[in-house]
PDB file of N, CA, C and O in Angstrom:
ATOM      1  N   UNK A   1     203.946-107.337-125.738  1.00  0.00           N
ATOM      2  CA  UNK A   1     202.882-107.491-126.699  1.00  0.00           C
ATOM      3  C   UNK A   1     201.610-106.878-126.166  1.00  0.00           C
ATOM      4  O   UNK A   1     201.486-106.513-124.997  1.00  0.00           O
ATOM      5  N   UNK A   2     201.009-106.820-126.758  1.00  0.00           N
ATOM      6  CA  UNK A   2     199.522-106.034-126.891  1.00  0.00           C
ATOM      7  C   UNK A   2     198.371-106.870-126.561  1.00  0.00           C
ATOM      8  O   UNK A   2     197.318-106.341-126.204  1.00  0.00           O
ATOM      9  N   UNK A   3     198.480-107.990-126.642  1.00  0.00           N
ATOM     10  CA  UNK A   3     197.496-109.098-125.955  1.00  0.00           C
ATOM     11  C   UNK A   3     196.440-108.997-127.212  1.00  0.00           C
ATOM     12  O   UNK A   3     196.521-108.404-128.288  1.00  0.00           O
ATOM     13  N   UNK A   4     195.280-109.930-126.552  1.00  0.00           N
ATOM     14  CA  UNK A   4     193.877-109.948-128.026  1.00  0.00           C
ATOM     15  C   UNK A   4     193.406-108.891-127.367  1.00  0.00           C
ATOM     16  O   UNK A   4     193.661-108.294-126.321  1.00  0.00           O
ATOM     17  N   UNK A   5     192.302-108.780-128.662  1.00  0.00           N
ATOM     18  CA  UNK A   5     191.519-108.074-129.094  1.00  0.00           C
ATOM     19  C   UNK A   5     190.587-107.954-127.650  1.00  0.00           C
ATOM     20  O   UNK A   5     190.563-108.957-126.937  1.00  0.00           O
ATOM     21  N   UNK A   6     189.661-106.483-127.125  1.00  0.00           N
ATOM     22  CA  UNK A   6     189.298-106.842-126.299  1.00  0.00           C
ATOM     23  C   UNK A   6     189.432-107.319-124.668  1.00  0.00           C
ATOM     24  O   UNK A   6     188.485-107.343-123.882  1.00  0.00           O
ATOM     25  N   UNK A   7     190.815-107.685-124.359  1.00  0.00           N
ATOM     26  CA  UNK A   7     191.576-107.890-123.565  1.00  0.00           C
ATOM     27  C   UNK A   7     192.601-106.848-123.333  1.00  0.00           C
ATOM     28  O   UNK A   7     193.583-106.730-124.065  1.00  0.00           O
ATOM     29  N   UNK A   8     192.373-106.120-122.344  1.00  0.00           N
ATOM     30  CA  UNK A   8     193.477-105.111-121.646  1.00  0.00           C
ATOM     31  C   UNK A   8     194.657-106.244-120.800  1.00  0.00           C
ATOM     32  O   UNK A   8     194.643-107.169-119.989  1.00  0.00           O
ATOM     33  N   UNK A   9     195.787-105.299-121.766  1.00  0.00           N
ATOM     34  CA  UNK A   9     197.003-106.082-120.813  1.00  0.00           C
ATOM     35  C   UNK A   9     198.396-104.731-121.309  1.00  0.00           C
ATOM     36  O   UNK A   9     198.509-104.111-122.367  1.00  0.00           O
ATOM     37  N   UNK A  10     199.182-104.685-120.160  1.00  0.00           N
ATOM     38  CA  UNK A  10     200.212-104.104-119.871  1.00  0.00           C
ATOM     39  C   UNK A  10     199.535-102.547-120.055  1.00  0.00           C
ATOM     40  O   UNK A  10     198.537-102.248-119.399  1.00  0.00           O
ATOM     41  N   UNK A  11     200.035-101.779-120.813  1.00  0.00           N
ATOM     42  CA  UNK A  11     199.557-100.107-121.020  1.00  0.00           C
ATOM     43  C   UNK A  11     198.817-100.400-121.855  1.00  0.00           C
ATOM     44  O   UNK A  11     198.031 -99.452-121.866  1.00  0.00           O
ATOM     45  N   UNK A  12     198.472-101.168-122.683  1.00  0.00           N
ATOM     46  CA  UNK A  12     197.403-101.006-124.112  1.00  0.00           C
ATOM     47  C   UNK A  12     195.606-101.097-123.857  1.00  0.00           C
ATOM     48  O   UNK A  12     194.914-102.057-123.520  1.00  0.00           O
ATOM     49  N   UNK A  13     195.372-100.208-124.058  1.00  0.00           N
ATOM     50  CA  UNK A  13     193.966-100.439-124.428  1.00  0.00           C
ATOM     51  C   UNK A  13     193.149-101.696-124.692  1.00  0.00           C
ATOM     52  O   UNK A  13     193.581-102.467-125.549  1.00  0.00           O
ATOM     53  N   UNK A  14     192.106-101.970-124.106  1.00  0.00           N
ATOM     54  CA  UNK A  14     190.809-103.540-124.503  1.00  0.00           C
ATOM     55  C   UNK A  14     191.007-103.353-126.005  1.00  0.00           C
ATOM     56  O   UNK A  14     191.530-104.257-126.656  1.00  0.00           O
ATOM     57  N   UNK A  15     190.572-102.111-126.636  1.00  0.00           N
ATOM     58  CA  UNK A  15     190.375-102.077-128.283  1.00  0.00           C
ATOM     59  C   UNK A  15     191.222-101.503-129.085  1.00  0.00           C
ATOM     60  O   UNK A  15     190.854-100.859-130.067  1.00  0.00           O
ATOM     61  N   UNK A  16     192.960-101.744-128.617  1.00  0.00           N
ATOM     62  CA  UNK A  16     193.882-100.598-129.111  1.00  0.00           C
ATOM     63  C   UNK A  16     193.278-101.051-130.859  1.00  0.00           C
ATOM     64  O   UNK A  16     192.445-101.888-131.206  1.00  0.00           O
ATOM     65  N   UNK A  17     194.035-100.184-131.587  1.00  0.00           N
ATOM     66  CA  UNK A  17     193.849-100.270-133.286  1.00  0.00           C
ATOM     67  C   UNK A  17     195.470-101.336-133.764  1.00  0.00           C
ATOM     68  O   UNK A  17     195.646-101.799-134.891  1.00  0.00           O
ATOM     69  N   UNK A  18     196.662-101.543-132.329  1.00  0.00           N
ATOM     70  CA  UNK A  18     197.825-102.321-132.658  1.00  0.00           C
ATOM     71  C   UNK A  18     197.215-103.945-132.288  1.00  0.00           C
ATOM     72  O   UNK A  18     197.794-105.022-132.432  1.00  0.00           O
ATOM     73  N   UNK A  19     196.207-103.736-131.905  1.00  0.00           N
ATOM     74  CA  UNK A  19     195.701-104.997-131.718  1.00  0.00           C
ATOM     75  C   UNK A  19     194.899-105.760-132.748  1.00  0.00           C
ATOM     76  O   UNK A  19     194.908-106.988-132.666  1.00  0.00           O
ATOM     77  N   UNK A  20     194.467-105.393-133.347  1.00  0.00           N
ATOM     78  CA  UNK A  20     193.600-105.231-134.589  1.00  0.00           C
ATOM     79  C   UNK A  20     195.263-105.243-136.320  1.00  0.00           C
ATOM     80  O   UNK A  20     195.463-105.818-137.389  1.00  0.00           O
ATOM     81  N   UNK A  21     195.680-104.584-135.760  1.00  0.00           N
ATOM     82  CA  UNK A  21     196.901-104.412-136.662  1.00  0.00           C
ATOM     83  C   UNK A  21     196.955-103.695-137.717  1.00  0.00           C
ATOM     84  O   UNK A  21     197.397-103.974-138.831  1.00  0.00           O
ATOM     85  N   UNK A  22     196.281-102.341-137.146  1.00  0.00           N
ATOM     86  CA  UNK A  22     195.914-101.582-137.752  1.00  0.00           C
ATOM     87  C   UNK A  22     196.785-100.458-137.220  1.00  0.00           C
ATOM     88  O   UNK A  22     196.300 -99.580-137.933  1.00  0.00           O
ATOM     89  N   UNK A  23     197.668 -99.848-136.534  1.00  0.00           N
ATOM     90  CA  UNK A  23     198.298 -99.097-135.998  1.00  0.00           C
ATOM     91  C   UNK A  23     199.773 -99.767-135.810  1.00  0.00           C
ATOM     92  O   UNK A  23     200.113-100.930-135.595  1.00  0.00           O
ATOM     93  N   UNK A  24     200.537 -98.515-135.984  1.00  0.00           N
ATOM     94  CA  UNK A  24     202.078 -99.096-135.623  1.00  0.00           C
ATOM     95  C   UNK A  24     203.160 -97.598-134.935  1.00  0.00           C
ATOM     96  O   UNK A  24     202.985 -96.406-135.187  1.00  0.00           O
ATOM     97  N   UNK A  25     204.212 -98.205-134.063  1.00  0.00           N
ATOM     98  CA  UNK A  25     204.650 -97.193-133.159  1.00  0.00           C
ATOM     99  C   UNK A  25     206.205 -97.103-133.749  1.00  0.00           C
ATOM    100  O   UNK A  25     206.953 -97.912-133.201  1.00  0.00           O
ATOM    101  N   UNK A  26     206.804 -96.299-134.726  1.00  0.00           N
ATOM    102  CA  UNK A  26     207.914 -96.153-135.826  1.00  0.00           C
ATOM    103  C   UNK A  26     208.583 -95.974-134.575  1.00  0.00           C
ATOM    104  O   UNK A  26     208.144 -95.661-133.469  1.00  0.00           O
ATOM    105  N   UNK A  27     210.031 -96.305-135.083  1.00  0.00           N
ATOM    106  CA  UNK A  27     211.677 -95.660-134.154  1.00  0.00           C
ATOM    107  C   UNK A  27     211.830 -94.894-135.124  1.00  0.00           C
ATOM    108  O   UNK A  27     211.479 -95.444-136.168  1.00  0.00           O
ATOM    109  N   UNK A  28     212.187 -93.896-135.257  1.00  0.00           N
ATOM    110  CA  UNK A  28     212.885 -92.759-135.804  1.00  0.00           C
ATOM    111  C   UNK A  28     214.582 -92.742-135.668  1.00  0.00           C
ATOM    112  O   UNK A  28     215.083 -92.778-134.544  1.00  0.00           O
ATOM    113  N   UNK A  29     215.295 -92.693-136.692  1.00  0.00           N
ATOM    114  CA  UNK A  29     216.810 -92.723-136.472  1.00  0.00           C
ATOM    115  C   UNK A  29     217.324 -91.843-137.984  1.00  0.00           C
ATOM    116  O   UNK A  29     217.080 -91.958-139.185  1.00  0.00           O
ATOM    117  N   UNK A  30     218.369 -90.707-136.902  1.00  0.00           N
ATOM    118  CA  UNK A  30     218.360 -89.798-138.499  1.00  0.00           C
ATOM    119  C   UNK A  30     220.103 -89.853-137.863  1.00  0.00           C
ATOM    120  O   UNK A  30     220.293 -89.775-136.650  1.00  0.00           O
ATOM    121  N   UNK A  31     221.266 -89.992-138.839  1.00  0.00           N
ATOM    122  CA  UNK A  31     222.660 -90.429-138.715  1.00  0.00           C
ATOM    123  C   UNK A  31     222.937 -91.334-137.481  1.00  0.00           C
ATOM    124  O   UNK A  31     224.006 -91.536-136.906  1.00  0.00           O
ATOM    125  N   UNK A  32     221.856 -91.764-137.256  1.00  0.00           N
ATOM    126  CA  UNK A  32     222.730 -93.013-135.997  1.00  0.00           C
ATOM    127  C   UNK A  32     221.676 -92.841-134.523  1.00  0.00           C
ATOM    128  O   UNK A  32     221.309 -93.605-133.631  1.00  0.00           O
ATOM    129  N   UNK A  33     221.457 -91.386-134.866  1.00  0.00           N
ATOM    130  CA  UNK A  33     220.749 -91.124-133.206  1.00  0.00           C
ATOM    131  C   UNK A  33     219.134 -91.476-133.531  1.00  0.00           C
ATOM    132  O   UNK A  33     218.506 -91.286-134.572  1.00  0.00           O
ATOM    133  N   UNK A  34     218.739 -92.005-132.372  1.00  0.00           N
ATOM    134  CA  UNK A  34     217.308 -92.028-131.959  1.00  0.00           C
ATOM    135  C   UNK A  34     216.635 -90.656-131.556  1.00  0.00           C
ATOM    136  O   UNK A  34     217.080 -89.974-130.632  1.00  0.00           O
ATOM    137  N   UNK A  35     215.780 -90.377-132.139  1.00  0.00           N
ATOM    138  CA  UNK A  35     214.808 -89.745-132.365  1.00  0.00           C
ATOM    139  C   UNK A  35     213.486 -89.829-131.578  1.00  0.00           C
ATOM    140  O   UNK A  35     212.644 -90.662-131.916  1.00  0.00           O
ATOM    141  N   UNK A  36     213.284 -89.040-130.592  1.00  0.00           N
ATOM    142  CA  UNK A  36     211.854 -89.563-129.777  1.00  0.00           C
ATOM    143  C   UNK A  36     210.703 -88.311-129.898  1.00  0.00           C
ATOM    144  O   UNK A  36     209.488 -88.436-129.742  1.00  0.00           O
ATOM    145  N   UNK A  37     211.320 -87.290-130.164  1.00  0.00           N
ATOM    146  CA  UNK A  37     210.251 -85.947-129.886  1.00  0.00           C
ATOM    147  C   UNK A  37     209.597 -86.107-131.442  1.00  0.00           C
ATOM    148  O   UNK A  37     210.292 -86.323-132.434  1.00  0.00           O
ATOM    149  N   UNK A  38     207.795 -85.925-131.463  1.00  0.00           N
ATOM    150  CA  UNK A  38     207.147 -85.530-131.813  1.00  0.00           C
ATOM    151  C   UNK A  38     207.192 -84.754-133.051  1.00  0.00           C
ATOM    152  O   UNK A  38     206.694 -85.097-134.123  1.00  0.00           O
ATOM    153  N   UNK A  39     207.888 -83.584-132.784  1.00  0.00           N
ATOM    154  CA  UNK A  39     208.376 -82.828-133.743  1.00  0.00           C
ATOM    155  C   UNK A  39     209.172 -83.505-135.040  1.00  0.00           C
ATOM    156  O   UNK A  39     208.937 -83.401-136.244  1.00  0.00           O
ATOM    157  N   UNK A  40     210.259 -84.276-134.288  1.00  0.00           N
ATOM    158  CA  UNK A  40     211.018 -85.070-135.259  1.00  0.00           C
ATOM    159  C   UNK A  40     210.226 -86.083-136.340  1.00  0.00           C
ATOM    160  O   UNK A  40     210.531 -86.319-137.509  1.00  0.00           O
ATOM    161  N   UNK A  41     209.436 -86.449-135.780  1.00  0.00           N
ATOM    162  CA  UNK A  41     208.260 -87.634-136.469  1.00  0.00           C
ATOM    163  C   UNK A  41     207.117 -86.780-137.383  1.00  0.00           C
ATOM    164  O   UNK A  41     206.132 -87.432-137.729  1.00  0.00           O
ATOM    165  N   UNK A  42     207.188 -85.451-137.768  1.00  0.00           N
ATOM    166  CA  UNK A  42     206.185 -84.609-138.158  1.00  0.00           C
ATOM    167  C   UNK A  42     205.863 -84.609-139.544  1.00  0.00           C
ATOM    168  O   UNK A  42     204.785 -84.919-140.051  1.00  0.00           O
ATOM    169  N   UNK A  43     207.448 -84.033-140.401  1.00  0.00           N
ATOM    170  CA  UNK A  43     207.329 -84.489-141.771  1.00  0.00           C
ATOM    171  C   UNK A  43     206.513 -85.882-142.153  1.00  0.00           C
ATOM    172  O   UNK A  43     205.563 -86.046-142.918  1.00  0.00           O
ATOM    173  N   UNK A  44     207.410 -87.035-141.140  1.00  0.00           N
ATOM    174  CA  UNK A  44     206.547 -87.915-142.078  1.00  0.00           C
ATOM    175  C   UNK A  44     205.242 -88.212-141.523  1.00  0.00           C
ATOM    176  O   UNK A  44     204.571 -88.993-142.197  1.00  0.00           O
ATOM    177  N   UNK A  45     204.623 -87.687-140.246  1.00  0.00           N
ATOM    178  CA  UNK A  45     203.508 -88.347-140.134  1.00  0.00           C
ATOM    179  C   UNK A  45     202.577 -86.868-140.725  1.00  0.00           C
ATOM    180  O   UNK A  45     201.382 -86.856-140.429  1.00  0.00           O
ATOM    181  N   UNK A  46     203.012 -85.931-141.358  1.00  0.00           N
ATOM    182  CA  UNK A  46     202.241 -85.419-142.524  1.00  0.00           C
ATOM    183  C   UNK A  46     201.911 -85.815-143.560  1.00  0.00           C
ATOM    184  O   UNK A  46     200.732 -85.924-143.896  1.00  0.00           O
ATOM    185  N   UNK A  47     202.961 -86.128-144.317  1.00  0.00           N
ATOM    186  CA  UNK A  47     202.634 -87.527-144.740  1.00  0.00           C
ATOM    187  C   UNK A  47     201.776 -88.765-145.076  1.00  0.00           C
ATOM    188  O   UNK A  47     201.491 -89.409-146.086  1.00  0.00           O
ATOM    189  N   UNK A  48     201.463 -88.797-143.592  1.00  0.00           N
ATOM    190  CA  UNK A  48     201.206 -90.137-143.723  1.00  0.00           C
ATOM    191  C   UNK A  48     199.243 -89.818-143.557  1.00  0.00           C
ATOM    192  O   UNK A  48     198.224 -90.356-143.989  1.00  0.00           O
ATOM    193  N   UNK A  49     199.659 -88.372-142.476  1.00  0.00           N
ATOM    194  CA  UNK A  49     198.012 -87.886-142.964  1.00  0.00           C
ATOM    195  C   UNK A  49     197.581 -87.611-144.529  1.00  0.00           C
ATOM    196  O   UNK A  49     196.397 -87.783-144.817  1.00  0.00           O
ATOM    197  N   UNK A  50     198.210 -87.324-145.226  1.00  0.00           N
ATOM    198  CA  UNK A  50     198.185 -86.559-146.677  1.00  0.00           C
ATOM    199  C   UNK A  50     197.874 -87.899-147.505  1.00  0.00           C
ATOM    200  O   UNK A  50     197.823 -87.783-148.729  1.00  0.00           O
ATOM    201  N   UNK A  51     197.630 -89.349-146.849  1.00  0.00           N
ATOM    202  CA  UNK A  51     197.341 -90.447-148.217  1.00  0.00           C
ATOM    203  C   UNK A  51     196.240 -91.143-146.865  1.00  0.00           C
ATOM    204  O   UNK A  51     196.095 -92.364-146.809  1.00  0.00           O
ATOM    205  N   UNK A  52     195.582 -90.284-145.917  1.00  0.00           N
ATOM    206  CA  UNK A  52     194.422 -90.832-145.131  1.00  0.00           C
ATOM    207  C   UNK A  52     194.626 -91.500-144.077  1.00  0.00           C
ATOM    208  O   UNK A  52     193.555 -91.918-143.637  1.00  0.00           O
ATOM    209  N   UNK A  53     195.920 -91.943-143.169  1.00  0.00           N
ATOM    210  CA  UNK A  53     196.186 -92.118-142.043  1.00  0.00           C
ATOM    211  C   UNK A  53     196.137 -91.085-140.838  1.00  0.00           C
ATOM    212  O   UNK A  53     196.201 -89.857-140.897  1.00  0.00           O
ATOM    213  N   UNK A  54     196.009 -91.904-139.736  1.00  0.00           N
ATOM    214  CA  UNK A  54     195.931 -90.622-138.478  1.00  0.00           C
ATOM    215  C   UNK A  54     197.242 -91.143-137.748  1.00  0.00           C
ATOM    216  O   UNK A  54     197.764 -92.212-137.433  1.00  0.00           O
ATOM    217  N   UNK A  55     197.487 -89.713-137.654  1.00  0.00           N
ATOM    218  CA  UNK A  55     199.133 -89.811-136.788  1.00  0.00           C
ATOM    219  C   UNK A  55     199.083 -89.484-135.692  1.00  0.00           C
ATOM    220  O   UNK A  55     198.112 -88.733-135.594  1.00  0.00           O
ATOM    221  N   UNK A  56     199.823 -89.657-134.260  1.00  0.00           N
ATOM    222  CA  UNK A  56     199.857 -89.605-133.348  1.00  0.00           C
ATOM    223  C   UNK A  56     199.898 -88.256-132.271  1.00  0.00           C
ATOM    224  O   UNK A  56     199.476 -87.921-131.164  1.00  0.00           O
ATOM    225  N   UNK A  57     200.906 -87.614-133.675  1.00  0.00           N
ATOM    226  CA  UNK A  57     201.007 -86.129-133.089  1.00  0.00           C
ATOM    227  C   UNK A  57     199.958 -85.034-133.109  1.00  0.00           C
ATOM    228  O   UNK A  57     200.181 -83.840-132.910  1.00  0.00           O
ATOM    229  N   UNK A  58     198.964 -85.507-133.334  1.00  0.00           N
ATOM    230  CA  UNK A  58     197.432 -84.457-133.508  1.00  0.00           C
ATOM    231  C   UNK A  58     196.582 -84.922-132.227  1.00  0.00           C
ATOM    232  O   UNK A  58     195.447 -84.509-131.993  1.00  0.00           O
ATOM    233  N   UNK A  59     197.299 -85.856-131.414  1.00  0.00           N
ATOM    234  CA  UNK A  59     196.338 -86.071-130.475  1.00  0.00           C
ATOM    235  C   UNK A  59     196.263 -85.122-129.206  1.00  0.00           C
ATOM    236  O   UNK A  59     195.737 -85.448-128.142  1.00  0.00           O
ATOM    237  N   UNK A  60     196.875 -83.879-129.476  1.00  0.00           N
ATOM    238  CA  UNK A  60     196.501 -83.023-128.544  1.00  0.00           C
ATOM    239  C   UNK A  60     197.112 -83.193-127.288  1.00  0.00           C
ATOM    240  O   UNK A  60     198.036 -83.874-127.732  1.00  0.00           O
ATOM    241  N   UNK A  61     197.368 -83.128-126.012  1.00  0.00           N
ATOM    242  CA  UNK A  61     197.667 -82.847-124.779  1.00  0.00           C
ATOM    243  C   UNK A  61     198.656 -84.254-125.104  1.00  0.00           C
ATOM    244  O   UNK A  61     199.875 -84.088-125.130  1.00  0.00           O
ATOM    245  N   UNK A  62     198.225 -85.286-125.288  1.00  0.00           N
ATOM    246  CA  UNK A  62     198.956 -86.402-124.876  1.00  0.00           C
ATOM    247  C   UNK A  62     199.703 -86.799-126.380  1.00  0.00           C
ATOM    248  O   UNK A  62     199.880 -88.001-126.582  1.00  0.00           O
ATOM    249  N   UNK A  63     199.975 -86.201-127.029  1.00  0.00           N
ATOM    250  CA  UNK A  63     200.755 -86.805-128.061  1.00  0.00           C
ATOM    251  C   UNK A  63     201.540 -87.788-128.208  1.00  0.00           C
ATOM    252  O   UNK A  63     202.571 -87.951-127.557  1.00  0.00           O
ATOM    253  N   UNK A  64     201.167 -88.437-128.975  1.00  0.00           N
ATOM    254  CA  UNK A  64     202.342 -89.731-129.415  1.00  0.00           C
ATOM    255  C   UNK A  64     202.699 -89.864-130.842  1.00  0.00           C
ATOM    256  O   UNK A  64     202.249 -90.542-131.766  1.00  0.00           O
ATOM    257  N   UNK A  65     203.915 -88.764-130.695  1.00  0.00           N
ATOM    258  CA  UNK A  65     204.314 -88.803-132.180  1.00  0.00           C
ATOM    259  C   UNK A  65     204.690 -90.009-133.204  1.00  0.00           C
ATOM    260  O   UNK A  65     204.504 -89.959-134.420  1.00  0.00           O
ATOM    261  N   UNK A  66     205.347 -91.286-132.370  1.00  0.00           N
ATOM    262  CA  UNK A  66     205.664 -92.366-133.055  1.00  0.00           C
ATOM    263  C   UNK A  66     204.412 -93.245-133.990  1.00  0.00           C
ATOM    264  O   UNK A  66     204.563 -94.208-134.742  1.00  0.00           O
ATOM    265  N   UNK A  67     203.073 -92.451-133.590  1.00  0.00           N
ATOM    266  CA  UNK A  67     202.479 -93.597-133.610  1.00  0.00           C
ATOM    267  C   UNK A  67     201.347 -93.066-135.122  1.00  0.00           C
ATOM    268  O   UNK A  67     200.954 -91.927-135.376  1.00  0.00           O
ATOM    269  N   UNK A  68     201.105 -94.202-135.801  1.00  0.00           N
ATOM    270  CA  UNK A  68     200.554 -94.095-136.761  1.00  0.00           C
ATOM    271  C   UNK A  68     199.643 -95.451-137.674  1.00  0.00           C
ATOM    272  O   UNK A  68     199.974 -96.515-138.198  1.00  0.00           O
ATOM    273  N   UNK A  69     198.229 -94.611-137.473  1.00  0.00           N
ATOM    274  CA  UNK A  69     197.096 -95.750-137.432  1.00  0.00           C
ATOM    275  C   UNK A  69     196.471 -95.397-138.843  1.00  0.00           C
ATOM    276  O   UNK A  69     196.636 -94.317-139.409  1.00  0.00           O
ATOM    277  N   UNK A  70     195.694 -96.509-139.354  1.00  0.00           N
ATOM    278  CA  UNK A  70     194.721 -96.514-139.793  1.00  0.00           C
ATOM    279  C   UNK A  70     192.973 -95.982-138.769  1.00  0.00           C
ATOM    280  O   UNK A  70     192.877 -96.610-137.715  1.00  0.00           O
ATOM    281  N   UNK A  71     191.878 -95.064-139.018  1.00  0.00           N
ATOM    282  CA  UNK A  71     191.073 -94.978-138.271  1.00  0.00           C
ATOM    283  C   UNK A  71     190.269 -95.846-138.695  1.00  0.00           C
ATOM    284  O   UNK A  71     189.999 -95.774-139.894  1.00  0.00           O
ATOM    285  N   UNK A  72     189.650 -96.896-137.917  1.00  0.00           N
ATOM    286  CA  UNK A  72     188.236 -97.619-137.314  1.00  0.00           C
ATOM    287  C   UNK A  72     187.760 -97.504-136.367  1.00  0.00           C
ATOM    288  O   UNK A  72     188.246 -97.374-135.244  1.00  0.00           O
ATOM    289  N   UNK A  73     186.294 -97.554-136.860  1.00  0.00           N
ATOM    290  CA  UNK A  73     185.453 -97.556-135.821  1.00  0.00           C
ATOM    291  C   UNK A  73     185.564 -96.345-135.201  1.00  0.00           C
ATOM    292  O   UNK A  73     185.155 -96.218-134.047  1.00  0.00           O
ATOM    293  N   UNK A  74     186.261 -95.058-136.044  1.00  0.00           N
ATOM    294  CA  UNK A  74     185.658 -93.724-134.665  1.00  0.00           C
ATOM    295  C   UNK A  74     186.993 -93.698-134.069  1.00  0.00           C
ATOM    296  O   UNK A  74     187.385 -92.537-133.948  1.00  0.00           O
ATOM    297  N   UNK A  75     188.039 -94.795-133.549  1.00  0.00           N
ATOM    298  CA  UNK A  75     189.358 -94.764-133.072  1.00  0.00           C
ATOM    299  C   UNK A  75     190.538 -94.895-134.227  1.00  0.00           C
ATOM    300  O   UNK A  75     190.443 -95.485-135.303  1.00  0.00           O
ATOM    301  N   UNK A  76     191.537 -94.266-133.764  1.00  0.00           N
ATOM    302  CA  UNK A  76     192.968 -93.476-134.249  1.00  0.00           C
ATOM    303  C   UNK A  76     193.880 -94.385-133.649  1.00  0.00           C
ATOM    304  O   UNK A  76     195.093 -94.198-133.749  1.00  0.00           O
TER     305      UNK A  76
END
């Protein structure tokens, strides 16, 4: 888990946006197999930009394709 708000615990951020519950990290599964690359997650996190969400895979150097937020506050 992601711990509160404000509180850094395990890999997550003091102010992640999954803390807030505003962000979420999809599994991808297309005939059975898991799906982890970026690429694979693209269609839909076009998508998911195209009705005002920010997706994971635009974050440049460090991409995280699974992941897909609402933006507050300036954070993705």
């Amino acid at each position: 888990l992601h711990g509160a708000v404000g509180v850094k615990k395990s890999y997550s951020s003091a102010n992640s946006l999954h803390k807030s519950r505003l962000a979420v990290d999809f599994n991808l599964f297309k005939d059975g197999e898991y799906l982890t690359s970026t690429e694979a997650h693209k269609p839909l996190g076009e998508y998911w930009e195209s009705i005002g969400g920010a997706w994971g895979g635009r974050f440049g150097g460090t991409a995280d394709g699974n992941h897909y937020s609402l933006e507050h506050g300036g954070r993705k």
